[in-house]
N, C-alpha and C positions, 0 to 999 in steps of 0.2 A: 648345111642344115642338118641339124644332129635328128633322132628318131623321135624324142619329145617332139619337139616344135614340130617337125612333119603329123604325128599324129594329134595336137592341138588343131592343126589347123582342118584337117581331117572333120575333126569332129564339130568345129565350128561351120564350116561348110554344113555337114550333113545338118546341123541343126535349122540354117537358115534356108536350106533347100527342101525342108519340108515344114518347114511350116503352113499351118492350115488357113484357111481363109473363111472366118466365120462371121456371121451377126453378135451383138453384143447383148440379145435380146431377144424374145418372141417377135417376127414379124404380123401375124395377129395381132392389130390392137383396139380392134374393136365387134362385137358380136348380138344379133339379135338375142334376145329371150328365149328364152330353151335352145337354144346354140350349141355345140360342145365342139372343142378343139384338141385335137392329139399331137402334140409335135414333134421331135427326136432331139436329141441334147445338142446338138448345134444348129437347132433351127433352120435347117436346110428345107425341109418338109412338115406337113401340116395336112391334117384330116379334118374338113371342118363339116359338120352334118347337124341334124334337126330334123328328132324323129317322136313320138311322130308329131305330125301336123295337123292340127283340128282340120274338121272337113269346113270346103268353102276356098276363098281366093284367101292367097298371104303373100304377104312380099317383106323380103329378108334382108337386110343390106349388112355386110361385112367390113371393116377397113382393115385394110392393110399397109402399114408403114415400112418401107426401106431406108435401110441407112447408106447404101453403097449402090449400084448398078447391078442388076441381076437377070440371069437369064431366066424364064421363069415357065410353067407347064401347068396348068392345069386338067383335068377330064373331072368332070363332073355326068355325077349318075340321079337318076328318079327311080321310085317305086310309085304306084299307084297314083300320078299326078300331071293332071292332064294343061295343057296348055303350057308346060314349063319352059322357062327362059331364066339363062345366067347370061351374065355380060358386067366386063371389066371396065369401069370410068376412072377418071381424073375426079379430083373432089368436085369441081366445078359441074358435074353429069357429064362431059363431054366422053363419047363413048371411042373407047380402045380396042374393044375386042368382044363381037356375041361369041361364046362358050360354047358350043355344038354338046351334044347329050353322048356320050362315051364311045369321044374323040378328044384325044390330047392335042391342045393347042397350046403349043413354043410361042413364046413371047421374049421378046428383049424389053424390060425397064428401067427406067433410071432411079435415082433417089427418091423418094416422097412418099405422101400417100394418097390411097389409089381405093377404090370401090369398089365389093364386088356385089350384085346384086342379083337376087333368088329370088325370081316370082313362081304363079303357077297358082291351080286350082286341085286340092284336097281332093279324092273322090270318096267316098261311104263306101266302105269295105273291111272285110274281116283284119285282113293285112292291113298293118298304118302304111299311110303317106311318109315317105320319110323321101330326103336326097343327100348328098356327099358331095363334096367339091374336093380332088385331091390334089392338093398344089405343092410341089415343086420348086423353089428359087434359093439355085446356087449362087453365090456371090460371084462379081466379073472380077477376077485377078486383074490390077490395075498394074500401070509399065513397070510400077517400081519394084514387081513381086515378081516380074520376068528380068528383070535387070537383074535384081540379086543373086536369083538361079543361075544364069547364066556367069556374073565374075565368079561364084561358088566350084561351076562347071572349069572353068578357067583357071581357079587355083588349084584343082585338081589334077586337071592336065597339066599345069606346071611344073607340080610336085612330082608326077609320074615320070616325066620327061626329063627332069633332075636326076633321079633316082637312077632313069636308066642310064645314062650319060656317066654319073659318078662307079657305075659299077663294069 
């Protein structure tokens, strides 16, 4: 094996052993009225808030669509808003997970989409009512993205092991 073809392969490994694992899209796709959502260029993360909020009772519903399996975080915060509740459903309402107020809750999900829902009572104050949901969902690297790494890994130690043997 001449130094070309060692260094081709080189660099075809490094290519396949890092590649990234991304969504093809916002996982946000859907948001109450005066809603706003921030997200990062691989859509790993998402800030989604609604500030402020007329005084009185509101309830906010979010959807969220996955295209793969995800691990997933939420912490969600309130200012001025009394009675608040978040809680993750299944489109159907069937509830997944209530949201504790700023406390990160790990979640494992699968493909689809999924609810999240912001209730709660406004209070009359100089300060608005506002809250934040910050969520979190890396993609689950599936077998075939550890498979790859791993013959990557393997052709590597081949080539090493050649090398040392020939010299």
């Amino acid at each position: 094996m001449n130094l070309t073809s060692t260094l081709k392969t080189l660099a075809a490994t490094a290519v396949f052993a890092a590649a990234p694992v991304a969504f093809a899209s916002s996982f946000v796709t859907g948001q109450p009225v005066g809603g706003s959502v921030v997200t990062d260029a691989s859509n790993t993360w998402a800030i989604l808030s609604r500030a402020p909020v007329a005084k009185g009772p509101f309830g906010d519903v979010w959807t969220l669509t996955f295209s793969s399996a995800v691990n997933f975080s939420a912490d969600v915060s309130a200012i001025k808003v009394s009675g608040f509740s978040a809680g993750l459903f299944d489109t159907d309402w069937s509830e997944i997970a209530m949201l504790p107020v700023d406390e990160a809750t790990p979640l494992s999900l699968g493909a689809g989409s999924y609810l999240l829902s912001v209730t709660g009572t406004a209070v009359k104050s100089v300060v608005p009512s506002t809250y934040t949901v910050s969520i979190s969902a890396a993609p689950v690297p599936e077998p075939e993205t550890y498979a790859l790494f791993a013959a990557g890994l393997g052709i590597v130690g081949f080539v090493a092991s050649r090398r040392r043997r020939d010299h």
